[in-house]
N, C-alpha and C positions, 0 to 999 in steps of 0.2 A: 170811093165806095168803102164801107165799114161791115162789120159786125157786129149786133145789138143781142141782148139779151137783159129780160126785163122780169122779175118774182116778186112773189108775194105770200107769203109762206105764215103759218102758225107759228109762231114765237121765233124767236132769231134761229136763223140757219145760215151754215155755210153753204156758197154754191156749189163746193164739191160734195155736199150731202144731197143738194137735190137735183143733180146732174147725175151723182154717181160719179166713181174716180173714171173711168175710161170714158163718160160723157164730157167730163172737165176734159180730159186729154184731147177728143176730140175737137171739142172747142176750139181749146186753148190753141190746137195745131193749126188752125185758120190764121193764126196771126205771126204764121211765118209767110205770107203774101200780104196780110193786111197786116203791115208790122211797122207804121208809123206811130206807134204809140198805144197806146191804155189808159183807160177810168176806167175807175168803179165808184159810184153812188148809192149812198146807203143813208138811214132817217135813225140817229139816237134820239128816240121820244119823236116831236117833230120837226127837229132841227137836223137839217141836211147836213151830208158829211162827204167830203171830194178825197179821192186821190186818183192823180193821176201821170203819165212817165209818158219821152218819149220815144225810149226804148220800145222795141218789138215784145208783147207780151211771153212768150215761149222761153227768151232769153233773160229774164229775169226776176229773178227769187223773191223779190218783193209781191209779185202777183200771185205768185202758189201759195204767199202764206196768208196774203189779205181772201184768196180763193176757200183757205181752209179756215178761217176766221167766221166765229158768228157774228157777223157784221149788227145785223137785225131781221127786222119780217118784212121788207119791202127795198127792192137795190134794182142796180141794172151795170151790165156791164158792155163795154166800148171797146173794139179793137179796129184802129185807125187803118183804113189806106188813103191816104189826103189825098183830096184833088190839088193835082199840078198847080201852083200858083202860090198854093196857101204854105205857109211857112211852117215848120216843124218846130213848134212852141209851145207852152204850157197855156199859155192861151189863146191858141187855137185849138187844144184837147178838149176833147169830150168826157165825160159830162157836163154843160154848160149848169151851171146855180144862176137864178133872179129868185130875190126874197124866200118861199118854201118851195121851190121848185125847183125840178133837177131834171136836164134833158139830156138826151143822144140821137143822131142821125144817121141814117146811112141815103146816102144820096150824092148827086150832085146839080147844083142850080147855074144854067148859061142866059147871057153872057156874065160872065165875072164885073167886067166895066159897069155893068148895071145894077150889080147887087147894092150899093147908096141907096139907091131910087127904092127898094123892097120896101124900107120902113116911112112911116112918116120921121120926119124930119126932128122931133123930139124923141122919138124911138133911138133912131140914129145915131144920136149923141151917147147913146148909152152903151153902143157897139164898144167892148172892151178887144175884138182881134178882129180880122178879115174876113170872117168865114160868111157860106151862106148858110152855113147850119145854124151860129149864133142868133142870124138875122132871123131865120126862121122861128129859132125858138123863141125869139123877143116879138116877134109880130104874134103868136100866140100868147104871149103876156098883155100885149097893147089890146087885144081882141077880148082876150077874160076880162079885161077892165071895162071894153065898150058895154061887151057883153053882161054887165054886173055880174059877174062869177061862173057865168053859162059855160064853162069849160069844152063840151060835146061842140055847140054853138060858134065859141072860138077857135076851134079846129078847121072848123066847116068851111069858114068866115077865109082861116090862111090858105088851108088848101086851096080853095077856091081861085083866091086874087093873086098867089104866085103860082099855078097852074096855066092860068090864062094870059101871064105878060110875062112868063118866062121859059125858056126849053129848059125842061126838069126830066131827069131820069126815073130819081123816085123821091116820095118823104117819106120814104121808111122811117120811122123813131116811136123812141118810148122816152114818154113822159110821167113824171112820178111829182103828185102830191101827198100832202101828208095822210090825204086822206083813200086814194086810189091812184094804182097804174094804170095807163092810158097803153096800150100799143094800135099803133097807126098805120096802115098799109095801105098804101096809094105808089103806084108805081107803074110807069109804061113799058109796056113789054118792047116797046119797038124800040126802047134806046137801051138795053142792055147793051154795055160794051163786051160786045164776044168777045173780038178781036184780039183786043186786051186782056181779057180772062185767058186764052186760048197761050198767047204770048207767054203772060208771065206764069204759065202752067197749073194755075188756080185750078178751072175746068177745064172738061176738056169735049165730053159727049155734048150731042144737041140737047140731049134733054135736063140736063148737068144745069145749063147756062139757058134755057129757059126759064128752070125756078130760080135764079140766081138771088130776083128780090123776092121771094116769097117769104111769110112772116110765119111762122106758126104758132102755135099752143100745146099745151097738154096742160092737164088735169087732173091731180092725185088728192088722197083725201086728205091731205095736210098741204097742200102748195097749187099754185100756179104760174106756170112760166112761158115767157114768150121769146124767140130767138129767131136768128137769122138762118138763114139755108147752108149748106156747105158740110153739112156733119151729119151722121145719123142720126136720124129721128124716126123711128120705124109707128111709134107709136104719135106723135104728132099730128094734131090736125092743122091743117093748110089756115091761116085766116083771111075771108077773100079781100081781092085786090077792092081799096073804093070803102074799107069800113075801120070801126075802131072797136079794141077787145077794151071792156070798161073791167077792171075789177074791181072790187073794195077790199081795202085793207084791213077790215076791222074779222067779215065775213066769210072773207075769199070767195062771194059771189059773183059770178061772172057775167057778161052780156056784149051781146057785140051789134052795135048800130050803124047802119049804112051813114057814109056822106056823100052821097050824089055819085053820078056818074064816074068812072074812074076813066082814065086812059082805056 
């Protein structure tokens, strides 16, 4: 399980301008439990741009400055807790790039033995690590192609068919083209691992580890941004479980579309 955070902003900004310094802090403090690593994705013009470590973000100085960097007007940022199995490598870090696209996950997809089978079998070949978040992101590339470019459509299309032949916790992620951010909130409330929050001291309250996947938004008149639970957000709106925040990069209009039934 991860932490996501996905903007879209009028002219380059740093995400510590539109977090605010104590909003970055709080953030950034999630990834002393989710501290398997960091991305950040960001668009010079419309050519995608990666970095990312698989150092705990909080511990190092490369994040605070790429944080306070005007990267551009459209990024997301990652802070890893890897599901067990999956290796702690650069290529299994998040942000995932195919051609102009750039993803992040927070989720996990069971059984592991089964995530092969997720793609079609030329999909597959293109798996560059083990994850199921890659796999996920590239079944969302195989779907916008079915789809000729129905983006919304190709979302629908994944959720749908790894919802149904897999135990998923959540597809929480944000997806960035060049032309709009995607944030995606699909998640069952019945497989939050409390247990394990509770453990390794994450959360702690019932109500804590109820929103644990919840996605939210806010809206100011220069930006829009979407992020994970775990931090104050007094001003945040919830985005419901089962829908997608569409923005456009050009406008920073926003909109949010149901995809079916959620958990």
């Amino acid at each position: 399980m991860c932490r996501l955070l996905g903007y879209c902003s009028q002219g380059n900004a740093p995400v510590a301008s539109l977090l605010g310094e104590d909003g970055l802090r709080e953030f950034t403090a999630l990834s002393a439990f989710h501290a398997d690593g960091w991305g950040m994705g960001w668009y010079d013009a419309d050519e995608p741009q990666l970095e990312k470590s698989v150092r705990a973000a909080v511990r190092e100085p490369g994040y605070a400055e790429l944080a306070h960097r005007a990267l551009g007007d459209i990024g997301l940022v990652h802070l890893r807790w890897a599901t067990p199995g999956f290796e702690l490598a650069p290529r299994n870090s998040h942000p995932f790039r195919y051609g102009k696209y750039l993803f992040a996950h927070n989720g996990a997809v069971h059984p592991q033995s089964k995530l092969p089978e997720l793609l079609p079998p030329e999909w597959e070949q293109r798996v560059m690590g083990e994850t199921d978040s890659e796999r996920y992101f590239l079944h969302i590339m195989s779907r916008i192609e079915a789809r000729d470019g129905d983006i919304i459509a190709a979302i629908g299309d994944t959720v749908e068919s790894i919802s149904s032949r897999y135990a998923v916790n959540s597809l929480n992620s944000i997806l960035l083209s060049p032309a709009k951010m995607y944030a995606i909130s699909w998640h069952d409330p019945a497989r939050i691992p409390a247990d394990e929050l509770r453990r390794r001291g994450v959360l702690s309250t019932a109500g804590e580890i109820a929103g644990y996947f919840h996605l939210a938004y806010r809206v100011t008149a220069d930006a829009v941004a979407a992020a994970s639970s775990g931090w104050p957000q007094p001003d945040w709106e919830i985005l419901p479980n089962g829908s997608v925040l569409i923005v456009d990069r050009a406008t920073l209009k926003q909109s949010v579309v149901l995809l079916g039934p959620a958990a």
